[in-house]
N, C-alpha and C positions, 0 to 999 in steps of 0.2 A: 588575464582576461578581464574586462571591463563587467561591473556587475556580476559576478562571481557568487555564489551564495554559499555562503557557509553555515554548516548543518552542525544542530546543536550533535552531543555526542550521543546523546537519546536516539533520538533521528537517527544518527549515520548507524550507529549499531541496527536496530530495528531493521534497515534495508540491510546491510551485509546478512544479518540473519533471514530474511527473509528470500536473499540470493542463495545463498547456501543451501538453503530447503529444496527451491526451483533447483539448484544442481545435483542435489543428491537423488530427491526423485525423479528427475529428468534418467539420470544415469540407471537407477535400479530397474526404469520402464527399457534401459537400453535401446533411449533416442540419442540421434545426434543432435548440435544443436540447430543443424538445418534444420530435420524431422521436425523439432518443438517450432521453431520459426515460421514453417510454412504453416502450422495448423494455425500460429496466431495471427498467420499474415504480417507479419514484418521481418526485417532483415535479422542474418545470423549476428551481425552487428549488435544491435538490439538486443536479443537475448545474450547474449553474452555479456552487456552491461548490466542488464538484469541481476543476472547469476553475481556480480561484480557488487551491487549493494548501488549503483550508478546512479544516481537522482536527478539527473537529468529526463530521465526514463518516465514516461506517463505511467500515471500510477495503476490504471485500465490496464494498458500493456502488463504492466508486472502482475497482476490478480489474473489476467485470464492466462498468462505464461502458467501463475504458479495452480490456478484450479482445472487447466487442461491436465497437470504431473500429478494431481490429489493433494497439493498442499491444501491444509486446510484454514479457511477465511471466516476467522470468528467464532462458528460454531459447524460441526457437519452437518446437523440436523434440522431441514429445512424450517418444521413447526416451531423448532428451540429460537432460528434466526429469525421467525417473526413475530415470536412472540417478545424478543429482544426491540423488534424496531417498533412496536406497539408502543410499548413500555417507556423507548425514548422517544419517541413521538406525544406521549403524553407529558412528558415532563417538557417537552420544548415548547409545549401548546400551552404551560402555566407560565411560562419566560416570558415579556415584553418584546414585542417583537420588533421594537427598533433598541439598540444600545447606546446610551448615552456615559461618556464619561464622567468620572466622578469628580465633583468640583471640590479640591483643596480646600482649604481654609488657609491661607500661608500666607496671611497679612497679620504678622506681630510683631 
């Protein structure tokens, strides 16, 4: 397939882990993967790539598949998760906000 992405192994682990979770709680709530499909609104297709580690898969899709089942995303607790995005909102707000690459020195 033309343009094919290939995913570091970081990456590809992280989503099979993250499919795995989406199928274990999917199954312990004893859905099928219609049931979990139609509450996300997309095909059984779809979640089953999900559960699959599939990266082709929006990443939306996979977080509302896995926080419909209780997987959890970052932190459970609402004040904990913004007190997180404060904190990195502050530090992105001391960053330059356009990035320039760093110029060599490679003339000797």
């Amino acid at each position: 397939m033309a343009g094919a992405r290939v995913l570091s192994p970081v990456a590809g682990e992280a989503l099979r882990l993250l499919g795995d979770r989406v199928r274990l709680a999917r199954r312990q709530r004893r859905w099928t993967v219609e049931a979990l499909a139609e509450r996300v609104g997309v095909s059984p297709t779809t979640i089953r790539k999900v559960e699959r580690g599939d990266a082709t898969v929006a990443i939306g899709t996979a977080f509302e598949a896995a926080a419909l089942v209780g997987v959890a995303l970052f932190h459970d607790d609402a004040a904990r998760r913004a007190l997180e995005g404060d904190a990195l909102a502050a530090r992105l707000a001391l960053l330059p906000a356009v990035v320039r690459p760093l110029k060599i020195d490679d003339d000797f």
